[in-house]
N, C-alpha and C positions, 0 to 999 in steps of 0.2 A: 592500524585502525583501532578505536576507542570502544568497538559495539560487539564488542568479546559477551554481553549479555542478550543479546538480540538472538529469537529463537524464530524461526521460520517454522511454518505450517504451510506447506503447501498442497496437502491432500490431507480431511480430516486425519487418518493414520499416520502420520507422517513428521515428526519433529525431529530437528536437525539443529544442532548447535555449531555454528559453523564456526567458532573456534579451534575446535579438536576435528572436526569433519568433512568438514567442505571438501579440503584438495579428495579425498578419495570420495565424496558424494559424487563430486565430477567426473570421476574417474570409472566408478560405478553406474552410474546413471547414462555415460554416452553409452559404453555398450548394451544396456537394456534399451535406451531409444535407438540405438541402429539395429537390434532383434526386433524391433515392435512392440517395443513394452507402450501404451498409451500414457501408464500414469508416469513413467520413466520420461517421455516425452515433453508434456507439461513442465515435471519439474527441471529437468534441463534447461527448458529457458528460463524458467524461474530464475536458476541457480546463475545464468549466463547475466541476470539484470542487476542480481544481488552481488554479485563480486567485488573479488577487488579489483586494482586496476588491471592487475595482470590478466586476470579473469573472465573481466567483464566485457562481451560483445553483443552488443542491442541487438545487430543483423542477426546475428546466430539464436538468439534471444527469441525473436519473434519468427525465424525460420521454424524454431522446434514447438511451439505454439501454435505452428499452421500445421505444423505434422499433426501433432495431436486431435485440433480442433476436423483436420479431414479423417481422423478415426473415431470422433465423436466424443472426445471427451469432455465431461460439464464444464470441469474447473475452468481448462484451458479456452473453453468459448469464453467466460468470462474476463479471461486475464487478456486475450488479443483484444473482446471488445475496447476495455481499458487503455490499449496503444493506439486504436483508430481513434478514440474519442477526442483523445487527447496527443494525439500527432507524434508518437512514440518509433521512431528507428521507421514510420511506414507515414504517405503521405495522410493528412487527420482527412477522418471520415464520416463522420456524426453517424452519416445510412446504414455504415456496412458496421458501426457498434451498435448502432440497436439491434442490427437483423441477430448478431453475434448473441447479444442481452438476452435474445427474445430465443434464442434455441438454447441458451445456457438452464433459463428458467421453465423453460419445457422436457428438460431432463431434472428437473427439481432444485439447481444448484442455491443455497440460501444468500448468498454473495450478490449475485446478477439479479433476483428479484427486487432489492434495494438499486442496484444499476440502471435498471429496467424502470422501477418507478420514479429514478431522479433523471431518465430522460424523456418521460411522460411529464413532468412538472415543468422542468426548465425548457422543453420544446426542443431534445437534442438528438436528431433525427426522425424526427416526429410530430406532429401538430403535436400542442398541448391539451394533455387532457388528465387533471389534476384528480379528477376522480378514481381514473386509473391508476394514477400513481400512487394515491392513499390505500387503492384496495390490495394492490401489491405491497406497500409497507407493511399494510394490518396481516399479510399473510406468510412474514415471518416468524410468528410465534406460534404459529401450526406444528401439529406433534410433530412432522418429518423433520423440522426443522431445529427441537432440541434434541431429537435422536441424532442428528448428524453432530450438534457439538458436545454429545455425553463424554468423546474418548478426549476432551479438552478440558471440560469439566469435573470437578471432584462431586458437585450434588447439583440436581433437579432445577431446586428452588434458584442458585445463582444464574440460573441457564434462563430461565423465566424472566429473573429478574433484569439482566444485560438487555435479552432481548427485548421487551419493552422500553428499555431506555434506547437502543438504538432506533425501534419503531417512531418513541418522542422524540430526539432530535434529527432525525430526517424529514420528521411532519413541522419542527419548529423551522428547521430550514427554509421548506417552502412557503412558510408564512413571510419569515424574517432571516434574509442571508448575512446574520451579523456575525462579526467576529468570532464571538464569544463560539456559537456552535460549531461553525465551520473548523476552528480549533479542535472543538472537543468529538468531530465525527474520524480528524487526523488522528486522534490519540486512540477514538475504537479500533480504527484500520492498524495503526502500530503495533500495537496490545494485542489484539483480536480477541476485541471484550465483545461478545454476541454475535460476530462475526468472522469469518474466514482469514486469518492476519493476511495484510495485501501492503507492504509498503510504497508501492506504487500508487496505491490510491492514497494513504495517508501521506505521501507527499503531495499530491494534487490538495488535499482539504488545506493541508497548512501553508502552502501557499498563499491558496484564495483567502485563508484567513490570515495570510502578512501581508498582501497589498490592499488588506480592509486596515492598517493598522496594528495588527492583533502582536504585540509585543510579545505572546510565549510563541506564536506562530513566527513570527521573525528568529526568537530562538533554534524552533527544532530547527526549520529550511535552513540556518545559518548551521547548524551541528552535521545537517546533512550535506550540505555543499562543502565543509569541514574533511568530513571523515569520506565521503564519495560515496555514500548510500543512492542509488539510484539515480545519481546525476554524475558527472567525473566532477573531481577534486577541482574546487577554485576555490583559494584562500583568500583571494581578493575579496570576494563576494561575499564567501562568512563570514570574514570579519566585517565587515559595513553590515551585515543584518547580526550579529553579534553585540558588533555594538549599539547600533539602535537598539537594538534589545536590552541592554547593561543600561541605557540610559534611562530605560522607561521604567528600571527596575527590575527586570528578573534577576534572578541573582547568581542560577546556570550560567547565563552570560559572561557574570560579573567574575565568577570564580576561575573558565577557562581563558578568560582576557588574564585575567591578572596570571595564571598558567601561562601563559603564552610571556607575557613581562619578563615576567621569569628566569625562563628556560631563555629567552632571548637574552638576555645581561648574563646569563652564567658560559652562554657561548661568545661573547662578548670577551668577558674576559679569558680564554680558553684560547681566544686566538692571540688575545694580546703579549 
């Protein structure tokens, strides 16, 4: 796998480079969830979504997210709503992710208040009610909510700043579902620029922004169908949205095709 720089945050305290860590985070983490740790819990299935192949078991994934969520923990309401919404290892449920949304952000979680108001907007288990879902965006940049990303942050002011830009493009969303944002709300979820990093959801944004067209969004989903970040490995599929990608110009694309050329012709000749 390629995402040797990929750092998980799965509880504000909590980074993990799973390069050097993973196999013992696993190893640590099951028996803290089989004593009852809550926050051990959550991130076990984290850990069970983020894997590699060997790794990775969605059932197991969303079994230790239901542990957690029946001990009450914020994060994990929000990451199982995330599997209902979007039909994740459990059959999709729009009702039972918002009810999930809706107890995440009454334990204050800053993640599920943006959840919560984007299935107020788009009607996802819920009438629409757009007003609600703007008063939930505008109520991420309340103080509890730069106190929870200070231990991700170096200063204040960038904390302020992210989160108003995540507050703008969830409100430019609901105006206008183009490309262009739905991209760049994938790349806050990747990053976790203002919010909680959730590759699970930033795979959902970049998605929806490559069947809009969105040529860097056709990149990541082809890098992740690539490498098996929270979908399993088809190469098939990366490469057609890699390439479309390479065609439209990115030049990510352009680089790991031409990689891929490559390594193919030098085992080419190796067998010959």
């Amino acid at each position: 796998m390629l995402n040797v720089n990929l750092v998980i945050v799965m509880k504000k305290e909590l980074v993990l480079k799973l390069t050097n860590l993973r196999p013992k985070a696993f190893e640590l983490y099951k028996i803290a969830a089989d004593k009852g740790s809550i926050n051990a819990q959550n991130n076990l299935g984290i850990l069970y979504f983020w894997g590699n192949k060997a790794e990775k078991d969605l059932e197991k994934a969303v079994y230790w997210l239901q542990k957690a969520t029946e001990n009450g923990d914020e994060v994990a309401y929000d990451n199982l709503g995330i599997c209902y919404e979007l039909g994740i290892s459990v059959n999709k449920n729009e009702t039972d992710a918002f009810e999930l949304y809706k107890k995440s952000v009454e334990k204050g979680y800053l993640n599920a208040k943006l959840s919560l108001g984007y299935c107020y907007i788009k009607g996802i288990g819920t009438e629409i009610d757009k007003e609600k879902g703007f008063e939930l965006y505008d109520k991420i940049t309340e103080k509890e909510n730069i106190e929870f990303l200070k231990s991700i942050y170096d200063n204040e002011e960038n904390i302020i700043s992210d989160l108003n830009l995540v507050n703008y493009l969830y409100k430019k969303s609901a105006e206008n579902d183009n490309d262009f944002v739905l991209y760049e709300l994938g790349n806050i979820y990747e990053i976790g620029k203002g919010v909680n990093k959730n590759l699970i959801r930033a795979f959902d944004y970049y998605k929806q922004a490559a069947d809009k067209g969105c040529v860097n969004g056709k990149y990541k989903l082809g890098y992740y169908f690539l490498h098996g970040i929270i979908v399993d490995i088809d190469k098939e599929k990366a490469f057609m949205l890699l390439k479309e990608s390479a065609e439209g110009g990115n030049d990510d694309a352009k680089k790991i095709l031409a990689q891929y050329e490559q390594d193919e012709g030098i085992e080419k000749e190796i067998d010959s």
